[in-house]
Structure formats: C-alpha cells, structure tokens
N, C-alpha and C positions, 0 to 999 in steps of 0.2 A: 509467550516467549519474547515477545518485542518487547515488550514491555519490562519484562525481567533484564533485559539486556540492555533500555537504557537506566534503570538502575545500578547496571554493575559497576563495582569501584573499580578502580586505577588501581594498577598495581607498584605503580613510583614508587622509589623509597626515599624517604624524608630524610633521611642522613646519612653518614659515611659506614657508621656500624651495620646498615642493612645492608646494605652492599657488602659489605663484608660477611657476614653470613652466607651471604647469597653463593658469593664465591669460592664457599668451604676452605677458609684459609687455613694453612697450616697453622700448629700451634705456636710455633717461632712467629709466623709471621702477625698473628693476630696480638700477639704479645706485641711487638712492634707500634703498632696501631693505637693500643692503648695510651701510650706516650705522647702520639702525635695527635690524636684525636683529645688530648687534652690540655692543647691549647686553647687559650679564653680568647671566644669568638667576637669577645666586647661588642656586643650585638647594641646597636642603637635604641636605648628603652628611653620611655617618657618617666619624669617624676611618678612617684609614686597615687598622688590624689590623681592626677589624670590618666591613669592607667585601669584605676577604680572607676572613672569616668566615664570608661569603656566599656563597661558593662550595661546591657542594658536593663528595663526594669525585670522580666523572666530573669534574666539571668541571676541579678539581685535576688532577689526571691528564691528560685534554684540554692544560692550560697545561701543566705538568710536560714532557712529549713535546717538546713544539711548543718550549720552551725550550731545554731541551738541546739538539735539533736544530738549533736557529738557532743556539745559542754555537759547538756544532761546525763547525760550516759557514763561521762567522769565522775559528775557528783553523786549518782545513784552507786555507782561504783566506790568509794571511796566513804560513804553514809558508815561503812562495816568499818573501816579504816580507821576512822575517828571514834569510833564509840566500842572499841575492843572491850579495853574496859569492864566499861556500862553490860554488856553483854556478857560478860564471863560473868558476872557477878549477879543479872536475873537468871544465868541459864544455871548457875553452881556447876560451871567450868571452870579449866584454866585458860589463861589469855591463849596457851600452845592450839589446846580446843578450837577457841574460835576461829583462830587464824586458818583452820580447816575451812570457811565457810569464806574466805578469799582466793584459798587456792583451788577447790571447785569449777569457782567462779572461771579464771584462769584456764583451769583443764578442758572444761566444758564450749569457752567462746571459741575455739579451732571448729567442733563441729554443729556452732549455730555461724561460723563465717561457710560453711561447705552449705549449707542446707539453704540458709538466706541468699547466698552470692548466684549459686545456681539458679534458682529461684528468680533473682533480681536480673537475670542474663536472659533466663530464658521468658518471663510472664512481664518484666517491666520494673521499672526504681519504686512504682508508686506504691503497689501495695505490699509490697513486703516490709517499704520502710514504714508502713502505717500497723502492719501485724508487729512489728517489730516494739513500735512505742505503746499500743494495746500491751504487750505482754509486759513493757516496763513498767506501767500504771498496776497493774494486776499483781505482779511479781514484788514491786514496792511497796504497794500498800502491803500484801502477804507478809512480809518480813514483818513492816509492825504490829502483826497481830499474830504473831506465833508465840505461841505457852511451853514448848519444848525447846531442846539444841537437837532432836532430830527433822524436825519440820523445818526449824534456822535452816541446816543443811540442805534441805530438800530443796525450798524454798530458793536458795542461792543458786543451788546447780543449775535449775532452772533458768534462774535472770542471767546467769552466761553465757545459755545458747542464744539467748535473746540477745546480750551485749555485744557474743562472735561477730551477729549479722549485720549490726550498723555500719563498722566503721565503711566494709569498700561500699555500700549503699551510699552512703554520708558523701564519700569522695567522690563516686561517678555523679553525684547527682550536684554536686558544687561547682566541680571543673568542666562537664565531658562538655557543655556549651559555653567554657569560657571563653572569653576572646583569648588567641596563643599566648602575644605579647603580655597579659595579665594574670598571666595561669602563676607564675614563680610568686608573685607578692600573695596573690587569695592566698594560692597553698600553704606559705609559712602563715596567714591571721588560722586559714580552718583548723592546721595541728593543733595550734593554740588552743585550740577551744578547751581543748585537754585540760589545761592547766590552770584556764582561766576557770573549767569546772572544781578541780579540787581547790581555788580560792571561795569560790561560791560556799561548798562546804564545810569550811574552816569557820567561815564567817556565820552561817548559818545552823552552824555546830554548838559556837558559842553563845548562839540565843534560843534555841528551842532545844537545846541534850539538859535533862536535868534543873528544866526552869517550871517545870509543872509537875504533878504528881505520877504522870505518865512517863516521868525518865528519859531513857532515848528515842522511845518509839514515835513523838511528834516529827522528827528527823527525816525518818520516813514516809509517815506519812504526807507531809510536805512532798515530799521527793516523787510522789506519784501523782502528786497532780499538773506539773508543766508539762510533760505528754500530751495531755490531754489537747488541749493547744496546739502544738505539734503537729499533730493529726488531721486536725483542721485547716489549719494552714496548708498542709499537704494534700488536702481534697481541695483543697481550691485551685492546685496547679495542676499542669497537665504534666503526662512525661516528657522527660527530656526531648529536645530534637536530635539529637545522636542515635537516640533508641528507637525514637520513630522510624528516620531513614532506613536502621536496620531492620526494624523487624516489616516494615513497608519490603524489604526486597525481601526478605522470606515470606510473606504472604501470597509473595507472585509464585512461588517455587509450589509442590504439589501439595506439600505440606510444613505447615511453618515451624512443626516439631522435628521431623526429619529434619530439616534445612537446620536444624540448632543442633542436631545429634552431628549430620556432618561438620558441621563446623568446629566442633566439641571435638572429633576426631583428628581433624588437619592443626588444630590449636596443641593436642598432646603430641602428634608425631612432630610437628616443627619446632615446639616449644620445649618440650620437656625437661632440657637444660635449664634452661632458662625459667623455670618454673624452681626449679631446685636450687636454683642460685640465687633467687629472689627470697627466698624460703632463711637461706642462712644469712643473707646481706641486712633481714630484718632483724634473727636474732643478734646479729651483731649491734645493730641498731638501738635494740631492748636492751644487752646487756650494759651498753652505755647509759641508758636513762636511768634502769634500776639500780646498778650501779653505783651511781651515782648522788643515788635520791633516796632510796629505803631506810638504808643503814645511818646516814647523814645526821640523822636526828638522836640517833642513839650516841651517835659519836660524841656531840655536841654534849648530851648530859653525860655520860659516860666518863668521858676521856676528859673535855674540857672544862666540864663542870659550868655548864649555863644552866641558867633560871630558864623554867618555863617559858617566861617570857621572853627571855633572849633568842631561845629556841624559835616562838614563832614569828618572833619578827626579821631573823634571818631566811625562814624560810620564806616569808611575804616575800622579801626583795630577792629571794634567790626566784622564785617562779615570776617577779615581775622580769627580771633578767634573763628569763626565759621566752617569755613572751616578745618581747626587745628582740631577742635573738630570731626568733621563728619568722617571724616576719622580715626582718633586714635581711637575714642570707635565702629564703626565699624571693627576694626582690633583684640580690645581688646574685643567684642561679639564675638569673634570667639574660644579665650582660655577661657573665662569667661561666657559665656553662654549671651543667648540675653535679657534676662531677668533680669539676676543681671545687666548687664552692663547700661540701662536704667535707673532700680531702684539706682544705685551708683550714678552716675551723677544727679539724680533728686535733691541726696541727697546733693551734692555739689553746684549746682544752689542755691538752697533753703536758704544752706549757706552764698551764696555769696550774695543775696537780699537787706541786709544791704548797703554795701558798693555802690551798684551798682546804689543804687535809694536815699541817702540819702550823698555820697560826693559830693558836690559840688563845688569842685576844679577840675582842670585840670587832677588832678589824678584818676577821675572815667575814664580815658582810659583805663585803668590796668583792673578795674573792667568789664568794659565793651566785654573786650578782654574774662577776663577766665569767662562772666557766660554767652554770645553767644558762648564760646565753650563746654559751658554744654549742653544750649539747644539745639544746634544742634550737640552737641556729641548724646544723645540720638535721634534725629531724624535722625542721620547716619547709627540707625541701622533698620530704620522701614521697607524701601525696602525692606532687605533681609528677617526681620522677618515677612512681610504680603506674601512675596514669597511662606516662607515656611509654614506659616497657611494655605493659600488658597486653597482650592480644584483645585484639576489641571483641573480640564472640563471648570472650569468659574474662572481663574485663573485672567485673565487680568478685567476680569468685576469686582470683588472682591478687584481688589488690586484697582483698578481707582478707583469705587464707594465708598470706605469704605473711601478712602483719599478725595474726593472732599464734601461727605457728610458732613465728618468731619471739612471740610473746610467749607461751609455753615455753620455749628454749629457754629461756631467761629468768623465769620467775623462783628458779632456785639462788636467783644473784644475793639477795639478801641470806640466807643461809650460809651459803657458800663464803659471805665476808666474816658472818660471823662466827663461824666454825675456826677458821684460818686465826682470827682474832685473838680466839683463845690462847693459841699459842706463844701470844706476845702480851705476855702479863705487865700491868703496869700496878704500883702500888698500892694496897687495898687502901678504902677510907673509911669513918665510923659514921656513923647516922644516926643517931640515937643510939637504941640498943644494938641496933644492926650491921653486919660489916660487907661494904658492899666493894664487890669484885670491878677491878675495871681493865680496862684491856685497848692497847695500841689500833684503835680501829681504824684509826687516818693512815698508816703505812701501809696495813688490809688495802684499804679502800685505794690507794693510790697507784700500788703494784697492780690491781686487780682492774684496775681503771687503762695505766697505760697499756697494760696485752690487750685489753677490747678495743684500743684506741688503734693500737699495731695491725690488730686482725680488721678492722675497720678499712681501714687507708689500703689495705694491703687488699682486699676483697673489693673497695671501690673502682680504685685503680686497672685494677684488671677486669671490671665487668663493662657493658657495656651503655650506652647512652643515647637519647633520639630527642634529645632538646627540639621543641618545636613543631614534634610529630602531631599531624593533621589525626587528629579523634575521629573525626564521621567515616563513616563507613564507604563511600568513593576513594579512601587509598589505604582499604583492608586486603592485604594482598592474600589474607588466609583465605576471606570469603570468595575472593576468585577462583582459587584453588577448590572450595569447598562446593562452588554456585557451579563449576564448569564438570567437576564429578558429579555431582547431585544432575544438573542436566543430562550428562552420559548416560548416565542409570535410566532414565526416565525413557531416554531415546531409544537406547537401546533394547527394553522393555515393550515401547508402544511400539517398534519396528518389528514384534514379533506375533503381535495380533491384530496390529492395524491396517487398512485396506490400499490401495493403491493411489486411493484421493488421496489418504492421509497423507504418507509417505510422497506424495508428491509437496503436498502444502511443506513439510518439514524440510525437504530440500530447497525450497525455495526462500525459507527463512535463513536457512546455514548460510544460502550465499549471502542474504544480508547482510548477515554477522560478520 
C-alpha cells in the first residue's frame, strides 16, 4: 500500500479543456470555450535542429524504430498499389478484382488496430510491435509466392490486421518519452514516414516489377526483408519509460490484469465521447488525404492528358510537398497550438483547390506541391495531437483505432469521386482503335474536397485540445480514479475476513494517506 501510493499520479490538469470537462459545462458554454481556447499560445520553441537536440539517445532510437516501421508498413502497403496491373494479369483478373485485395487490407487493419493496441496497453510496445513486423515479413513474402487470386486475397487480409496494429504502436513508442517541447516537429517527420514509404516503392517499383523473369513478385519479396531488421533493433531496446511507470503502479495493485481491466473501465465511462469523436475527427482526416490523392492520377491522364511521366513526376513533388508540410505545421503546433495549426492549413488547402484541380498545364506541379503540403501539413500534427487526447491506460488502442476506423470511413473516397465523375462527361478521344471516355474529375475532386475541408474545420474547431499534456502516468487522473476503486474493493474485501491485526495495520496506513 505505501508503496502503491507513492506511485500515485496527480490528478492536475494540464490545460483549460480539462477543466472544462471537469466542470460539466453546458453545451452553450463549452461552445464558447472553443473560440477562446483557440487563441495561439505562441509558446516560446527553439529552432527546429535544437529541439531535435533534445532528445536523448533512447529516445532517438524509440523514434528511429517507430519510423522505419511505419515507412515500411507504407511500402508493404502500396507493393499491391503499384503492381495492379502486373497482378490482374498473372491472376487472369480484372484490375476491379485485384483492387479487392487493397480493400481487405483496409477492412481488416480496424481489427488488427483493437487486437494489437490492447495488446500493446496492456503486455508492453515491445512485443507486439515485434509480432507485428514477424507477421509483415511472413505475410510479404506470402504475397509473392501465391499461385491463385484466392490465396492473394487470403494472404492480404491477413497483412491488414498486421498493418491495423502498428500504427498507435509506432506512435506511443516514438513520442510517449519525447521531450513536450519536441513532440509537434517528431510528430509531423513520424506521419511522414507514410509518404516517404510510397516514395520508396515507386522507386523500387521501377527497378525490380518486371526486370526479371519473376515479374512483380521480387517487389515483395524485397518488401519482407527490412522487418527483419526492425525486429532486432527492437530487441535491443527496452520499453518505453511511460509504460514502465505504469505498469510499475499496477504491479503494486493485487493484480496488474485487474488494475488494466479497471482502468479499461474508468477510460470508457469518462471517455466515450471522446472516443467517438476521435473516431470521426480521423475520418475526416482520411477523407482529406484520399481524397485528394487516389483519384489525382487518374485525373491527370484522364482529363489532362499527361504522359506517364508527367504523372510521376508530379506526384514525386506533390509527396515531397507533403513531406515539407508534415513537419513545418508540426513544428508550427507547437508555438501555435494544435488546433489553430490544422484549422489554418485547412484554410489554405481550401484555397488552393482551384488551381490544383482545374490547371491543366504542366504548372499544377506548383499547385500540386503547396496543397499536399496542406493536407499533410495538418495530418503532421495528428500523432501528437491523438497522443495527447488519449487516455493514457488505452493509449495505443485509441490512437491505432480512432485512425484505422477512420481509415475504413474513407476508403470509399476514391469511388465515391469517381462515380460523381461520371456524371460530368467531357469529350471522348481516340487511341488507336479505341475510344476512350473521359470525365471532369478535377470539379469531382474539388467540391468533394472543399465539404471534407468544411466538415474538418468545423469538427476541429469544436473538439477539444491538451497542447502540452504531461504523458507519464503521475498526472493520469483516470488511474487515480481507477488505483483508488481497485483499492476500495480490495479493502473492503480483506475487512471482511481479516483479523484485527490486520484491520488495525490498514487503519494506520489510511491515516498516512
């Protein structure tokens, strides 16, 4: 008992929206709040290099892992993306087919984010994100030695409950010991990683898809052996120290399973707004990226009539533009709060929509560049701000779940533009013998663009924000809540068959306390 209570956290709250909570505000008034609460705290940051500075070598290494992993996890992801194609054509599908064995994938990572995040809450970061990169190594290589499009399928569904469980793994285990002040800049390089993986694959598409007699399958191949690595590296670190503290005070409790089931409990009754508003604040997130990004390419041959290669070399500079982006308003959430910095950039994307979906000259590069570094300026800063929403007990479940759900939300956006598209015939053109259909998809894409932008801002705006919030578990107000019932129970239990020694020692502790 001493013991357990001088591990207990603080129950402080780090900013003004806990308090507010706290205080059950009415809905006028919490509205209110909003407004006020998003004034930019221009919080004093250092440059960017000495901010990084800050980190020490664990903590390097913590982000180091958690990077890799997440770029890998893009490119293992995106191996199918690039080699449709290729595939349709050893399996004698249609490309409609394959694209089956993307959305699986999709449907699937919601409940490998529940099964891993739990997992990673309740036993530790370390091995689940190692079962994790085992099953990408296993699952990738599988892909390129499947003889059917029913094993393809199998095979994929598979690598998605695998893909659900990285990402809030990836993120607790990058930030939960960052230094506060340097959490905004990590978080927008970690999103990146995303992006910086489907560069990887583009590139590495173009030199092992169809350069051997093996066709695509070197691709993958490839693609399951950095894991491996991975792994290792990850055995060599220990768990985080956020996760230690914690699960150090539930070791003191009777049992360090109960002490996570209560916790589990006081995190759904206090959260569960908030759990569901996280849930849509990401789809809305997603339908910005895909959005944005799916259809874009089709447009570009479609409507505009680019060369292959024009194609990829606007997407090179639109994902480097993205990259640019993820990290600057990650840097810039940190003096600016994480909530104006989203809502700004929305406002600028929004902006930029015109230009981006309707030049059709070689100079939508430009365009292309500054409104993928809008929208992934503001998804730069979603790591750190789902970080610091999320209940620390079901930290990594919360932050995987709320992004993969939202990720299912969305994964019909590509559909959805080009279904709409149809509708806006533009003049057929010949091809040869062929006459190929084409269709206004930049107005698609730009209407459909500004309502996710609308619904974005408008969802931001009114949720709520904890810039700053202290991570370790000394100012978990749930675990107080959860550490001082779990003791009730216990008390009131051992006062029902314990003797009068007991019952004296335990009185004489409460006065401690």
């Amino acid at each position: 008992m001493a013991i357990a209570q001088d591990r207990r956290p603080s129950s402080h709250s780090a900013s003004e929206d806990d308090s507010a909570m706290e205080r059950h505000f009415s809905i006028t008034a919490y509205i209110v709040t909003r407004f006020t609460t998003l004034k930019p705290p221009m919080a004093k940051t250092a440059n960017p290099l000495k901010l990084m500075a800050t980190l020490n070598t664990q903590q390097w290494l913590f982000f180091m892992v958690a990077f890799f992993a997440w770029t890998w996890d893009a490119f293992d992801f995106f191996t199918v993306s690039l080699t449709v194609s290729d595939l349709a054509a050893d399996f004698g599908k249609s490309i409609t087919d394959i694209t089956w064995g993307i959305t699986l994938v999709l449907m699937f990572r919601s409940f490998g984010s529940v099964v891993f995040g739990i997992a990673a809450d309740r036993y530790g970061r370390k091995w689940p994100f190692i079962v994790n990169n085992i099953l990408f190594t296993v699952l990738e290589l599988g892909t390129g030695f499947c003889q059917t499009y029913e094993q393809f399928l199998a095979v994929r569904a598979l690598f998605g409950i695998a893909m659900g469980g990285l990402y809030g793994n990836a993120t607790a285990t990058a930030l939960e010991d960052c230094p506060p002040n340097a959490r905004g800049i990590m978080s927008g390089i970690l999103q990146q990683g995303y992006t910086f993986g489907y560069l990887l694959t583009t590139a590495f598409a173009r030199a092992l898809v169809n350069t051997t007699s093996h066709g695509w399958r070197p691709l993958f191949w490839f693609g399951a052996c950095p894991p491996v690595l991975f792994i290792i590296f990850r055995l060599c670190l220990p768990e985080t120290q956020a996760f230690r503290a914690r699960q150090e005070l539930r070791h003191h409790q009777s049992s360090i399973t109960a002490s996570f089931l209560s916790e589990c409990k006081v995190v759904i009754k206090r959260h569960w707004l908030l759990l569901i508003y996280l849930i849509f604040l990401l789809a809305g997130f997603n339908f910005m990226a895909h959005g944005s990004q799916d259809l874009y390419p089709t447009m570009l041959t479609n409507q505009f009539q680019f060369t292959p290669n024009m194609v990829t070399v606007t997407q090179v500079v639109a994902n480097l533009g993205a990259m640019a982006g993820g990290t600057s308003v990650g840097y810039c959430s940190q003096i600016f709060g994480r909530r104006l910095s989203i809502i700004v950039v929305c406002l600028l994307g929004a902006a930029l929509l015109y230009p981006y979906t309707f030049v059709s000259s070689q100079a939508v590069i430009a365009a292309a560049f500054f409104e993928q570094f809008c929208v992934q300026g503001a998804f730069g800063v979603v790591p750190v701000h789902l970080m610091e929403l999320a209940p620390g007990s079901l930290r990594t479940f919360v932050v995987g779940t709320a992004y993969q759900l939202g990720n299912l939300a969305s994964s019909a956006s590509s559909t959805i533009e080009a279904k709409l598209g149809e509708r806006y015939p533009l003049p057929s053109i010949q091809e040869g013998s062929a006459v190929v259909k084409r269709y206004n998809y930049g107005k698609v894409i730009c209407i459909f663009l500004g309502a996710v932008y609308a619904f974005l801002i408008l969802l931001t705006l009114l949720g709520p924000e904890h810039r700053g919030r202290d991570l370790d578990v000394d100012h978990d107000a749930d675990v107080v809540e959860a550490t001082h019932g779990h003791l009730h129970n216990m008390e009131r239990h051992a006062g029902e068959s314990d003797g009068e020694d007991e019952k004296a020692v335990r009185t004489v502790v409460e006065q401690q306390e």
